[in-house]
Backbone as a chain_set.jsonl record, in Angstrom:
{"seq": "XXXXXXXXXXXXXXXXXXXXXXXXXXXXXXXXXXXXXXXXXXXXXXXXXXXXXXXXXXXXXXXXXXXXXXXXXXXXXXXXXXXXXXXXXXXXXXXXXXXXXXXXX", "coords": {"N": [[214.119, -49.994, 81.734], [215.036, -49.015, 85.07], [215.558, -50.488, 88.159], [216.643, -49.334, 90.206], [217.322, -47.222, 92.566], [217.587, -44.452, 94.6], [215.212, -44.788, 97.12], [214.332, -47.369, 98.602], [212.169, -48.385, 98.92], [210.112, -47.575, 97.152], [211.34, -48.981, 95.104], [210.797, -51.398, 96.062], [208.12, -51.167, 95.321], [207.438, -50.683, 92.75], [209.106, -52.718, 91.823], [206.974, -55.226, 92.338], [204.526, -54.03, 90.915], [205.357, -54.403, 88.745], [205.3, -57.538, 88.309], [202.976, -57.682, 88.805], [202.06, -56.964, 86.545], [203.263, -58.144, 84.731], [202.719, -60.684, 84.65], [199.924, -60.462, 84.125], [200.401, -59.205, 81.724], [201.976, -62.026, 79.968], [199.985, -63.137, 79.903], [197.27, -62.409, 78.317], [198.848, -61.345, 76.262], [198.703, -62.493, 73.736], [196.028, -62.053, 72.793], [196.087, -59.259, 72.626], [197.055, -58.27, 70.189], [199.244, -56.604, 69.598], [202.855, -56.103, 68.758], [205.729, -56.52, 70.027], [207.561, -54.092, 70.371], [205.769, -52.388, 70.709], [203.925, -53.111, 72.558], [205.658, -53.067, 74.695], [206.543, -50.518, 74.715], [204.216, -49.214, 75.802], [204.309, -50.338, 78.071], [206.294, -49.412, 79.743], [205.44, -46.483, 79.313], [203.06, -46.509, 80.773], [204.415, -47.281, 83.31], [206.248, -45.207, 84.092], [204.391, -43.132, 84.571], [202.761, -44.055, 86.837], [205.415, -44.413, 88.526], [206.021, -41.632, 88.812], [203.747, -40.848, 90.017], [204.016, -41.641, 92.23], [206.288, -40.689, 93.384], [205.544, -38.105, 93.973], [203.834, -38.112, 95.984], [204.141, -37.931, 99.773], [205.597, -38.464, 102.738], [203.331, -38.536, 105.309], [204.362, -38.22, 107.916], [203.921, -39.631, 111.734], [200.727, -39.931, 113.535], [200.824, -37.66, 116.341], [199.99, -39.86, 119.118], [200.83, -39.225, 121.967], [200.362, -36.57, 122.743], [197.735, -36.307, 121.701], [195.878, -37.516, 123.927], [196.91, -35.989, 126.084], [194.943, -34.704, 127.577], [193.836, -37.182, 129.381], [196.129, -37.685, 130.239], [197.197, -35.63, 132.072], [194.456, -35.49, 133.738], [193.888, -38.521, 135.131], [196.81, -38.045, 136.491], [196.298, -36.02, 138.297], [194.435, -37.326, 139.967], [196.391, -39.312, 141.412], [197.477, -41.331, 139.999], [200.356, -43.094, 139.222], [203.331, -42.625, 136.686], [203.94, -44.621, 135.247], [201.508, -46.198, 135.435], [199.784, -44.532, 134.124], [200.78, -44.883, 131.587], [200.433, -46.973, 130.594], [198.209, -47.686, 130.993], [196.922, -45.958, 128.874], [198.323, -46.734, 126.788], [200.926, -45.246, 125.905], [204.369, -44.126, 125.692], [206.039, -44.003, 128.877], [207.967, -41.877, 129.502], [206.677, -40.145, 127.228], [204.598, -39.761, 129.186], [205.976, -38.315, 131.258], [206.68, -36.113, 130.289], [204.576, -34.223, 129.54], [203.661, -34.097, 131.343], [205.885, -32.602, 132.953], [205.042, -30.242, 131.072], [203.427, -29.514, 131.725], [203.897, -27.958, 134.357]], "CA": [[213.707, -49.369, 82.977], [216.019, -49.895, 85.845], [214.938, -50.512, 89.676], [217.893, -48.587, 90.797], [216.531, -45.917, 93.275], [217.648, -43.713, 96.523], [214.324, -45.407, 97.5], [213.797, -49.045, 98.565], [210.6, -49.298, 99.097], [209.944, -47.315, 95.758], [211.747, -50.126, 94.243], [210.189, -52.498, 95.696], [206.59, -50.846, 95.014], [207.88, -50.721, 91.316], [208.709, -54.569, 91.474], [205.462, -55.81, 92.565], [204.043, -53.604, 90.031], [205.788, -54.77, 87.49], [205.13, -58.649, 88.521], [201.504, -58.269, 88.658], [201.305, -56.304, 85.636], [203.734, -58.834, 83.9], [201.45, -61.851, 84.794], [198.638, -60.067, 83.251], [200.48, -59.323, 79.832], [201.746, -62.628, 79.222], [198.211, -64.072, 80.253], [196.875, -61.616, 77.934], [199.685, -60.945, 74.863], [198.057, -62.852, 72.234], [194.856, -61.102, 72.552], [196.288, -57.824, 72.595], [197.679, -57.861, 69.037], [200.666, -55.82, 69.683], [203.713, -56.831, 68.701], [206.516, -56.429, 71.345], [208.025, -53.783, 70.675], [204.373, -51.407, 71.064], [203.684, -53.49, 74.059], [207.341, -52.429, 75.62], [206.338, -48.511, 74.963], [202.944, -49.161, 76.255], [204.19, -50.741, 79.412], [207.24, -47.999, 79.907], [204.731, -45.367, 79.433], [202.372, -46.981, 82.168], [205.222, -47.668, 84.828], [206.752, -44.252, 84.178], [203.567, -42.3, 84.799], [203.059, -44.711, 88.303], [206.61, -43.667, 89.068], [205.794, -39.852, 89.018], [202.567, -40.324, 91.003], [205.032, -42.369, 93.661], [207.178, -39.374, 93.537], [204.929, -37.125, 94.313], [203.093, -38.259, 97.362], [205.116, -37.093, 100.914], [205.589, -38.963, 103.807], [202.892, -37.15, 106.751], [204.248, -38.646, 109.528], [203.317, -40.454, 112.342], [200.234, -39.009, 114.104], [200.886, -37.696, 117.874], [199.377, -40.228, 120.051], [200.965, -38.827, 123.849], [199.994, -35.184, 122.501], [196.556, -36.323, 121.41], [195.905, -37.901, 124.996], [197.398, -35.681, 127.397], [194.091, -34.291, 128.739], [193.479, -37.799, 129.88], [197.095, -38.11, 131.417], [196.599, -35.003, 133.383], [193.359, -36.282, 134.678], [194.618, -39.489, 135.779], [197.978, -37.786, 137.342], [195.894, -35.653, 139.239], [193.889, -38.707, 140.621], [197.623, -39.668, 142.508], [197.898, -42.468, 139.418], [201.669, -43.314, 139.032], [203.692, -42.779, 135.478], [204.184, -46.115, 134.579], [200.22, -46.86, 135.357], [199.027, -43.76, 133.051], [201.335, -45.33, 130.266], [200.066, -48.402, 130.289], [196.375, -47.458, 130.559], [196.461, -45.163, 127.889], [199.354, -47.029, 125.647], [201.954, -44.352, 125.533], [205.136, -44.235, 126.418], [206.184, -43.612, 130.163], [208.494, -40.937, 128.965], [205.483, -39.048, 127.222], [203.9, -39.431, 130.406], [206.597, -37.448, 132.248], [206.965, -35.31, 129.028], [203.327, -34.606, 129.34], [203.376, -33.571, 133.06], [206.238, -31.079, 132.966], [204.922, -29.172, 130.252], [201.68, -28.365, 132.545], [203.917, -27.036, 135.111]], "C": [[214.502, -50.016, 84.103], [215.072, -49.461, 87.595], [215.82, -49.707, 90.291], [217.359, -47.362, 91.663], [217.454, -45.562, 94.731], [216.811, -44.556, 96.938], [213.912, -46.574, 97.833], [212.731, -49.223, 98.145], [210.017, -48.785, 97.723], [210.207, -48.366, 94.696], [210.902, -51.31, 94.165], [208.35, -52.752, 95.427], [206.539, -51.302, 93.781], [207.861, -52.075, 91.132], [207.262, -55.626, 91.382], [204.718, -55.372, 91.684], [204.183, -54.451, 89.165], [205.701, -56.662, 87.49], [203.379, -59.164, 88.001], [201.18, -57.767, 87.345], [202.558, -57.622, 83.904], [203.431, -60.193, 83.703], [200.648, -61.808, 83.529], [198.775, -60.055, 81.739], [200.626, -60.571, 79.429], [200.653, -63.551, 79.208], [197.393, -63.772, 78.585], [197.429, -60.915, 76.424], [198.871, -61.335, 73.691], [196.962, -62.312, 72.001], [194.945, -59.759, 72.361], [196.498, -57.162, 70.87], [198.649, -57.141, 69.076], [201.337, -56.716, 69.463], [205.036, -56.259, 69.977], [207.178, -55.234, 71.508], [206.758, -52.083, 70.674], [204.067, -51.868, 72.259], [204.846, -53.017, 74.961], [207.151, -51.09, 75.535], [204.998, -48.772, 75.434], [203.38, -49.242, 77.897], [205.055, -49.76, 80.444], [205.972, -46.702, 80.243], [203.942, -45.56, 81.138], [203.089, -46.715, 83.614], [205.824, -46.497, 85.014], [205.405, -43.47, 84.773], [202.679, -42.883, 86.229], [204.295, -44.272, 88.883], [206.329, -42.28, 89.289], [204.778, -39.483, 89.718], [203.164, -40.799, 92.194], [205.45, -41.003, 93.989], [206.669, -38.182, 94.56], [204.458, -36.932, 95.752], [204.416, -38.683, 98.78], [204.785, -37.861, 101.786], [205.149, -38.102, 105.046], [203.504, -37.305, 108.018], [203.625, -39.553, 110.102], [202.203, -39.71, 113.21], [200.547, -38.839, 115.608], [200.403, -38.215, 118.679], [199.82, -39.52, 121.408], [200.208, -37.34, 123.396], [198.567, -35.203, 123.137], [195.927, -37.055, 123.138], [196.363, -37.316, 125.974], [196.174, -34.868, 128.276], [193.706, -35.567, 129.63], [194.86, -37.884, 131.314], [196.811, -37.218, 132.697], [195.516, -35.005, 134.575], [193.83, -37.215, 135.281], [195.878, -39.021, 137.047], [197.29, -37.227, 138.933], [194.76, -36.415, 140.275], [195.617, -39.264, 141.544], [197.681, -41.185, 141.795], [199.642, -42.265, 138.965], [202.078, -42.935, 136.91], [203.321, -43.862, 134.82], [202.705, -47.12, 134.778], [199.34, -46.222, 134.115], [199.366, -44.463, 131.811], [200.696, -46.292, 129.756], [198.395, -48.746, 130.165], [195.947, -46.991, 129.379], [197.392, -45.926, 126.506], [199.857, -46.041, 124.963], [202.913, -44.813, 126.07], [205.442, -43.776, 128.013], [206.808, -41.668, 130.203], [207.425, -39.98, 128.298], [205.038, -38.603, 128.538], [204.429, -37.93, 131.247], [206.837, -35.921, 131.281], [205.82, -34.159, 129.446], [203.181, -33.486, 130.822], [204.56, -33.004, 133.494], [206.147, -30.067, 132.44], [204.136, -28.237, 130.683], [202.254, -27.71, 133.535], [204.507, -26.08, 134.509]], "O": [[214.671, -51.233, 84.185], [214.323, -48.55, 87.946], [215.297, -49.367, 91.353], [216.919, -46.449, 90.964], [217.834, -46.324, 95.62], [217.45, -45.529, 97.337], [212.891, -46.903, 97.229], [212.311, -49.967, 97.258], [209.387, -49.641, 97.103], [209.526, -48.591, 93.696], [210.448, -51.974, 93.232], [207.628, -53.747, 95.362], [205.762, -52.216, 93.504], [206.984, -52.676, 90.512], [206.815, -56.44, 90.574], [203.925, -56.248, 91.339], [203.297, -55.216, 88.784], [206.143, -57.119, 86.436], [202.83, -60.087, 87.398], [200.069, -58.06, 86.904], [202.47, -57.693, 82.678], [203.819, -60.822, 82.719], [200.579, -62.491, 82.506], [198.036, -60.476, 80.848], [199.795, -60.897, 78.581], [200.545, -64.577, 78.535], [197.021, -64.681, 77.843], [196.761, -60.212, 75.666], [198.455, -60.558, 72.832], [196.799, -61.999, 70.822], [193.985, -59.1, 71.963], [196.216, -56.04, 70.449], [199.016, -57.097, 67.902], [201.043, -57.891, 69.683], [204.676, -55.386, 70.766], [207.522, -55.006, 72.668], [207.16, -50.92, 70.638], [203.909, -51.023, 73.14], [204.574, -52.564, 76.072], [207.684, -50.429, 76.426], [204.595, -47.635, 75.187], [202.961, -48.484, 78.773], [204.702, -49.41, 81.57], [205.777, -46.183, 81.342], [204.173, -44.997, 82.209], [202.637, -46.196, 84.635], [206.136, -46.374, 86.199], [205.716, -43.154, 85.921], [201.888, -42.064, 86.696], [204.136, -43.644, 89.929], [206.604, -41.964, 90.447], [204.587, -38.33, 90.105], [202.766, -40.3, 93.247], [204.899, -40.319, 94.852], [207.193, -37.605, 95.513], [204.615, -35.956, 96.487], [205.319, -39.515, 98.694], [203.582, -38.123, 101.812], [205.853, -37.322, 105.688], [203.229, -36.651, 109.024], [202.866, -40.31, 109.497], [202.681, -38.707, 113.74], [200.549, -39.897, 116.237], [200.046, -37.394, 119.523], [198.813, -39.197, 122.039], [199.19, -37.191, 124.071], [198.128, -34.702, 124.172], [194.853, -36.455, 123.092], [196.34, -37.99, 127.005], [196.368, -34.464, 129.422], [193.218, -35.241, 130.712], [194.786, -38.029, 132.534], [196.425, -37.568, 133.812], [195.592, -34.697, 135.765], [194.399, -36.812, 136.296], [195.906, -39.479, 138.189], [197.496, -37.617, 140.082], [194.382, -35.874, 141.314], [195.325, -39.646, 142.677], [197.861, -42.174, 142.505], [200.009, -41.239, 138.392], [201.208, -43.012, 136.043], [202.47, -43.951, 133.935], [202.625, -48.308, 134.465], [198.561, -46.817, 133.37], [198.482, -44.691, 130.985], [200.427, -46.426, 128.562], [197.699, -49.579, 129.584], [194.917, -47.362, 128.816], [197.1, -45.643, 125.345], [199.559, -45.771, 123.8], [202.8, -45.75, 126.861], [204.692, -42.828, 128.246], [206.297, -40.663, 130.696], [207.29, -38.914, 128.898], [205.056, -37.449, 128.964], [203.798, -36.957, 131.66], [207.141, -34.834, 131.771], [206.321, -33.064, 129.702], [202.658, -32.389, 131.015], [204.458, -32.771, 134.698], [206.732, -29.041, 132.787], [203.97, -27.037, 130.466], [201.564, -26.786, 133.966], [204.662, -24.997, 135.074]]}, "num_chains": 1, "name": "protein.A"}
């Protein structure tokens, strides 16, 4: 099984996997009764069928914080609060801010 991936972080999900789960066997080998080369298709099988549930699952994004907040900015603006005070109240960027308050006109 090779780490080799487009993917870093896949890789290095895969590594850590394969650390904690290679702890556990040789903690754990002599009790298993397998001999090595049933434990090596056991553990393949395992890490392959973790690989394909990796695969699968999609990166959503980041959620819209300025979006999700712009009824507050508009409130605030229309109070005669500055950009760079809304930003910093609400922890957005400034740039949303102004983003934010030309879309309403």
């Amino acid at each position: 099984m090779s780490l080799r991936t487009r993917r870093p972080k896949e890789a290095g999900t895969l590594a850590r996997r394969l650390a904690v789960c290679g702890d556990t066997i040789t903690k754990h080998i002599e009790a298993s009764g397998m001999n090595h080369g049933e434990l090596r298709t056991q553990v393949y099988k395992y890490f392959a069928v973790v690989l394909d549930k990796a695969k699968t699952r999609k990166y959503k994004g980041r959620k819209p914080t300025a979006k999700a907040k712009s009824v507050d900015v508009i409130a605030l603006a229309s109070e005669g609060i500055g950009a760079t005070e809304i930003s910093r109240r609400l922890g957005i960027g400034r740039a949303s801010v102004y983003r934010i308050l030309s879309a309403r006109q």
